[in-house]
C-alpha positions in Angstrom: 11.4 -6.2 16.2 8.1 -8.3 17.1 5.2 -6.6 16.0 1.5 -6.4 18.3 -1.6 -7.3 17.0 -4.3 -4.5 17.9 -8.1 -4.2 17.1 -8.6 -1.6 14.2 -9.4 -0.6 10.7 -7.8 -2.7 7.6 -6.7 -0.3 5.3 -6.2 -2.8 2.5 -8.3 -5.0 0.2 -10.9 -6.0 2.5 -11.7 -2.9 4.4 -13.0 -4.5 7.6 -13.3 -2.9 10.5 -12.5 -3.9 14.5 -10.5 -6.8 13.8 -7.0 -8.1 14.3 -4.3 -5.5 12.9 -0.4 -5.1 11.7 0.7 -1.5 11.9 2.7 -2.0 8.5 4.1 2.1 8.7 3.2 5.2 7.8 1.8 6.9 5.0 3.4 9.9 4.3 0.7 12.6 2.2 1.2 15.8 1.6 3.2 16.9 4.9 1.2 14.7 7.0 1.4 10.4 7.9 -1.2 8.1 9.1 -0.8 5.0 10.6 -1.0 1.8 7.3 -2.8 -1.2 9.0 -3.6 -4.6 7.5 -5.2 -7.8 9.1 -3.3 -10.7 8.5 -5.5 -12.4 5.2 -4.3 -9.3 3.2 -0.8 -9.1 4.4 -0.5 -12.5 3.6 -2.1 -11.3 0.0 0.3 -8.4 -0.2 3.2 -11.0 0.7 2.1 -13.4 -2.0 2.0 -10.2 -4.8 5.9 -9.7 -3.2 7.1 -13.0 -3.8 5.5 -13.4 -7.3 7.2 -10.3 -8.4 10.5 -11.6 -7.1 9.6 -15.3 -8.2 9.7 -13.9 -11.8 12.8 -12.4 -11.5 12.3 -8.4 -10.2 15.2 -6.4 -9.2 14.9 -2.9 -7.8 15.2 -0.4 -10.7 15.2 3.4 -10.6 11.7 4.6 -9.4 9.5 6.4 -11.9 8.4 9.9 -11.1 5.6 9.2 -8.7 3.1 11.9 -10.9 4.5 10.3 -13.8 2.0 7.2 -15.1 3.6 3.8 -16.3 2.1 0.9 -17.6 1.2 -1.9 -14.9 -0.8 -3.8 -12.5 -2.9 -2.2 -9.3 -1.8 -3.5 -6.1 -4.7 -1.9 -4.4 -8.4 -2.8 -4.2 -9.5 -2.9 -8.0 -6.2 -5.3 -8.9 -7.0 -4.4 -12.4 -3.9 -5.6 -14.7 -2.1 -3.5 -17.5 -3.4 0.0 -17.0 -1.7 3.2 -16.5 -0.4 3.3 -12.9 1.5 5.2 -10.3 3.8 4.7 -8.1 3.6 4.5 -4.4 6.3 3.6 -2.8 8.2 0.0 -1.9 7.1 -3.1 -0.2 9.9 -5.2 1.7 9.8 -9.0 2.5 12.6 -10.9 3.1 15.6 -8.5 2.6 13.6 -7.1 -0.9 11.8 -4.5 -2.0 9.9 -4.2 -5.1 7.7 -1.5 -6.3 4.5 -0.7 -5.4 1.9 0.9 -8.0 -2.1 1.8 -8.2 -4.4 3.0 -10.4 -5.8 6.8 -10.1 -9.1 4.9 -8.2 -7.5 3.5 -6.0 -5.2 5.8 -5.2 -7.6 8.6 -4.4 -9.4 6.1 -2.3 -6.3 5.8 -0.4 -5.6 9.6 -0.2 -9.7 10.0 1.4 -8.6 7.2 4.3 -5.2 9.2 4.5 -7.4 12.5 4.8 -9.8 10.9 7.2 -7.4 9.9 9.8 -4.9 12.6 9.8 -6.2 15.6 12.5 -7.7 18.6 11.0 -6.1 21.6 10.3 -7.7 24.9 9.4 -6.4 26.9 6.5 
């Protein structure tokens, strides 16, 4: 499948706005999903944290409880190194998929741009 470039919000490390975008899938939040888009300098970033987790040897293990925290590195913004983190989901490149984790930060900074984009619904 070939993937389109379209002008939008990077929801990664650099947070610019009205650029060049990947939709890279959803993220699925409490019942609801928005739309995960990355310009290519931090796909290319995520790509690189993918092959040096691989490089060194990673194989797909059981997943954690998501609620549960383990030690590790954030994947996300602050890309702080041995902290308690949680985990997220998986990232695939080429054929394998390792785990992705974050730290509570930047995880709820995540779950505000989740909030923001999904439509509102009153209780």
């Amino acid at each position: 499948m070939r993937r389109r470039w379209t002008i939008g919000n990077c929801w990664l490390w650099c947070e610019r706005t009205a650029l060049p975008v990947l939709w890279l899938g959803p993220v699925l939040w409490e019942g609801g999903n928005a739309p995960l888009h990355a310009c290519e300098g931090c796909i290319r970033h995520l790509e690189r944290k993918v092959r040096g987790v691989l490089i060194c040897g990673a194989t797909p293990s059981p997943a954690p409880e998501r609620r549960q925290p383990v030690p590790g590195d954030c994947w996300l913004w602050c890309q702080r190194i041995a902290l308690p983190t949680l985990l997220l989901g998986t990232v695939e490149s080429a054929g394998h998929q390792v785990p992705l984790y974050g730290c509570e930060s930047c995880i709820r900074r995540l779950e505000d741009k989740v909030r923001a984009a999904l439509p509102y619904v009153p209780a």
